[in-house]
C-alpha positions as CSV (number, residue, x, y, z in Angstrom):
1,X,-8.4,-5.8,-25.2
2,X,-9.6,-2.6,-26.6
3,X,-9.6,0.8,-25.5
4,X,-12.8,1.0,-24.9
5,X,-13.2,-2.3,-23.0
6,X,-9.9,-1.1,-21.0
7,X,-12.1,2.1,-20.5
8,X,-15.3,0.0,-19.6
9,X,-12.9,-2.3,-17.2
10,X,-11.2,0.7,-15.1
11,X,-14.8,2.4,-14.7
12,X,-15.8,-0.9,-13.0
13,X,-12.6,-1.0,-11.1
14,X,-12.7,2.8,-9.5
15,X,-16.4,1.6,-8.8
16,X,-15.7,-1.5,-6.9
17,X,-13.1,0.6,-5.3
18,X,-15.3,2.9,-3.9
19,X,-18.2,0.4,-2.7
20,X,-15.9,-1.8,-0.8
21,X,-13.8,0.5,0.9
22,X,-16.9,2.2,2.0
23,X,-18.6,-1.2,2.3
24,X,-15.9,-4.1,2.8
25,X,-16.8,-7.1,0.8
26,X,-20.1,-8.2,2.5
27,X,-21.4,-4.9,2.5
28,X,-20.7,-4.2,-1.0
29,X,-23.2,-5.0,-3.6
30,X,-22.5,-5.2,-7.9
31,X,-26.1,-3.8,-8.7
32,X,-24.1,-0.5,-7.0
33,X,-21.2,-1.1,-8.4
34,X,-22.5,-1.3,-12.0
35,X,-24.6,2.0,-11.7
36,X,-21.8,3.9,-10.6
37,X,-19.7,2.7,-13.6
38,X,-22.0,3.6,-15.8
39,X,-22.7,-0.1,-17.4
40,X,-25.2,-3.1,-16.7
41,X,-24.8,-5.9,-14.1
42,X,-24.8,-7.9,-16.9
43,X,-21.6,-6.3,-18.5
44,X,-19.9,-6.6,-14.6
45,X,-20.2,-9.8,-14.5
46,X,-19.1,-10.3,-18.3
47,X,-16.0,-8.4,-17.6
48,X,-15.6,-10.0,-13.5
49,X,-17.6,-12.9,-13.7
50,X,-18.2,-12.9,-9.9
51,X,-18.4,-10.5,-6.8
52,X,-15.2,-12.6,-5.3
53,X,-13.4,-11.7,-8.6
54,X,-14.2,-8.4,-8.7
55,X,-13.1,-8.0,-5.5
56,X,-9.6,-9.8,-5.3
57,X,-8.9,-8.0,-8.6
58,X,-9.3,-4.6,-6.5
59,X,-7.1,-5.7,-3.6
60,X,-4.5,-7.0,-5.9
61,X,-4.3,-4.1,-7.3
62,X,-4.2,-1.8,-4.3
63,X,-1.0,-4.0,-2.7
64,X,1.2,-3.5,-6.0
65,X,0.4,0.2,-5.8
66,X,1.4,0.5,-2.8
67,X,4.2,-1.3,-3.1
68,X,5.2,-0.2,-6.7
69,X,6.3,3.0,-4.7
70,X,9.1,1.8,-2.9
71,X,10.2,-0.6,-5.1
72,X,10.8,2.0,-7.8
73,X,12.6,4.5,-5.1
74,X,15.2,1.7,-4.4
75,X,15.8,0.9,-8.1
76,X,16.1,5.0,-8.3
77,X,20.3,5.0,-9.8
78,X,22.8,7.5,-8.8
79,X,21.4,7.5,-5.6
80,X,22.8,6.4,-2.3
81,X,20.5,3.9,-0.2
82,X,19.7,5.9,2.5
83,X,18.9,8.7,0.3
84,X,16.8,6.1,-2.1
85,X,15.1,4.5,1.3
86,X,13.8,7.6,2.4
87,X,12.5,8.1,-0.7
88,X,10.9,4.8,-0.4
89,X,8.9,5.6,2.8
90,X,7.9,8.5,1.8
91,X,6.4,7.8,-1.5
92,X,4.7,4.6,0.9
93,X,3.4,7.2,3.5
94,X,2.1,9.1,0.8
95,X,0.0,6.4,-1.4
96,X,-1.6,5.3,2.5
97,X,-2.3,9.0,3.0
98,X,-4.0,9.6,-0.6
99,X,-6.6,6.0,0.6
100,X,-6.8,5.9,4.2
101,X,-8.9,3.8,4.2
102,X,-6.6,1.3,2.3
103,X,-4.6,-0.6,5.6
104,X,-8.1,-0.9,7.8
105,X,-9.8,-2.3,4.6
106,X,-6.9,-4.6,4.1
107,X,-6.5,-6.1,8.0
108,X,-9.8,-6.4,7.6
109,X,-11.1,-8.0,5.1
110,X,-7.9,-10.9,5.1
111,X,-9.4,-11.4,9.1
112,X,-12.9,-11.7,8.1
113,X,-11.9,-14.3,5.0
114,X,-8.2,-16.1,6.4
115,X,-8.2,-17.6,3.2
116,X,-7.6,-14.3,1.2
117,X,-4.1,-14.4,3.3
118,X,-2.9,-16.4,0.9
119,X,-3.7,-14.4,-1.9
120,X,-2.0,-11.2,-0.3
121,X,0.6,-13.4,0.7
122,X,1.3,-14.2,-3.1
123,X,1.5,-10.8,-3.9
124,X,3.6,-9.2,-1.5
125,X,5.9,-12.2,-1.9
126,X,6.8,-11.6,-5.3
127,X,7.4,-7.7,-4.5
128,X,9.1,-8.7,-1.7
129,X,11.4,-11.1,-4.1
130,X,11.9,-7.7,-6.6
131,X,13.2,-5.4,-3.6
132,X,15.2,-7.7,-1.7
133,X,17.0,-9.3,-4.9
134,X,17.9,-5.7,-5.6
135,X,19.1,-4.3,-2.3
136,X,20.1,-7.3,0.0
137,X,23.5,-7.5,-1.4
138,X,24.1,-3.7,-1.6
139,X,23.1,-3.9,2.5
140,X,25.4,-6.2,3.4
141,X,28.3,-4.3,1.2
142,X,27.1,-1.7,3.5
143,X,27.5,-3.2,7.0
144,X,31.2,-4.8,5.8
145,X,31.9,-1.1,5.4
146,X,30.5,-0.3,8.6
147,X,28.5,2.1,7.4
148,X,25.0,0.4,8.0
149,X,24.2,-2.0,10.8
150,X,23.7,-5.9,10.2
151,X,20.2,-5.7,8.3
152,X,18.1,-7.9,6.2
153,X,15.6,-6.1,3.9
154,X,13.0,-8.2,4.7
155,X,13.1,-6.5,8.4
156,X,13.4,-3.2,7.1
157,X,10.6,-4.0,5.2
158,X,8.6,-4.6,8.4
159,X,9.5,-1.5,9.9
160,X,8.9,0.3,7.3
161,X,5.2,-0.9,6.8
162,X,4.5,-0.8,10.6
163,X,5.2,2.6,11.1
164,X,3.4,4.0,7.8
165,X,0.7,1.5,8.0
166,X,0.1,1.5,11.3
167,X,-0.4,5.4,11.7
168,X,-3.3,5.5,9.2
169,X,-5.0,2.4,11.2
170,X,-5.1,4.1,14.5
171,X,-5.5,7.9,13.3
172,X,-9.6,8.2,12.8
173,X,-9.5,7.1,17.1
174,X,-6.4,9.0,18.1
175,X,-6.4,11.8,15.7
176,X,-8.1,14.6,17.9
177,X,-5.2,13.7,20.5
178,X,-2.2,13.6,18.5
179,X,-2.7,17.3,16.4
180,X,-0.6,20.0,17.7
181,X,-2.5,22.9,18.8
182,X,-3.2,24.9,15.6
183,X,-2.0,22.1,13.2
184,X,-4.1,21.2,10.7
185,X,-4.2,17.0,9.4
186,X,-2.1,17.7,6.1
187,X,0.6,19.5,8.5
188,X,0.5,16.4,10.9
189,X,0.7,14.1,7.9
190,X,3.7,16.1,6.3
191,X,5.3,15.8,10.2
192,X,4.7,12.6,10.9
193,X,5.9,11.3,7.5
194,X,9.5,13.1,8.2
195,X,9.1,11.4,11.4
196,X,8.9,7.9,10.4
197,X,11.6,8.3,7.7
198,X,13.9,9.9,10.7
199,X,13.0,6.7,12.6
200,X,14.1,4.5,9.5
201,X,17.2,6.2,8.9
202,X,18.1,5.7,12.7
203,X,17.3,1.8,12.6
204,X,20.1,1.8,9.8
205,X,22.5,3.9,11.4
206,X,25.7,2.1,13.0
């Protein structure tokens, strides 16, 4: 592909981005999409074929971003895996709090369509593969130690998604009851993220 049809295919992307994260998928509409790229709905459908392309292309995407972060904070060498998991929910916590919007769209949209479960299931099973082929072994050396308790990094996994996820789900209804006094929502955010690493750390702990 050329640069300039690489060009052409990322203004379409941050587009489609845009319209159905404001939109969802039944909201959203290509006519829009294509104006705010810049190109004819001709040319998006050349380059997507459909609106259901377009579309799983944006949420495949948006999982292995946000997973890309952790996965690279594990692999992070000279290290040690507490220091290199906290690194990993922090870089998490930060890619939800840069698209808000991301987790809501996500529960909803594989509700609405059960089917695109199995797509999101596909991708977060071969991240899932990458981290735990690279840390499961270094747990368990761990916990014969004694220095972590009996963990596999599929749980941890869990935990760590639930707490980060979860947050940015529930914060537009619980946000005007959860600011301190004063506290502005980048100092809650900053807080809250040490929080949830603090919370990790502790799960680990023996």
């Amino acid at each position: 592909m050329s640069t300039h049809q690489e060009n052409t295919s990322e203004r379409i992307l941050k587009a489609a981005e845009e319209e159905f994260m404001n939109k969802g998928f039944a909201g959203a509409k290509t006519v829009v999409i294509a104006r705010k790229a810049g190109v004819t709905h001709a040319m998006l459908h050349y380059y997507f074929r459909t609106k259901e392309m377009l579309f799983d292309r944006v949420l495949d995407d948006k999982i292995c971003c946000l997973a890309e972060g952790v996965v690279q904070a594990l692999q992070t060498p000279g290290r040690t895996f507490q220091e290199r998991l906290a690194e990993g929910v922090a870089r998490h916590f930060d890619f939800l709090a840069a698209h808000p919007s991301l987790a809501r769209f996500v529960v909803n949209e594989v509700i609405s369509k059960p089917e695109r479960l199995v797509m999101v299931q596909r991708t977060l099973g071969g991240v899932l593969r990458i981290i735990v082929e690279h840390t499961q072994q270094e747990i368990d050396e761990l916990v014969a130690r004694g220095e972590m308790v009996p963990m596999r990094m599929e749980d941890l996994l869990l935990d760590l998604v639930s707490l980060n996820a979860f947050l940015f789900i529930a914060l537009p209804a619980m946000e005007p009851f959860v600011l301190r006094e004063g506290e502005t929502r980048e100092e809650f955010l900053e807080r809250r993220k040490q929080e949830n690493i603090e919370v990790i750390l502790r799960r680990i702990k023996p």
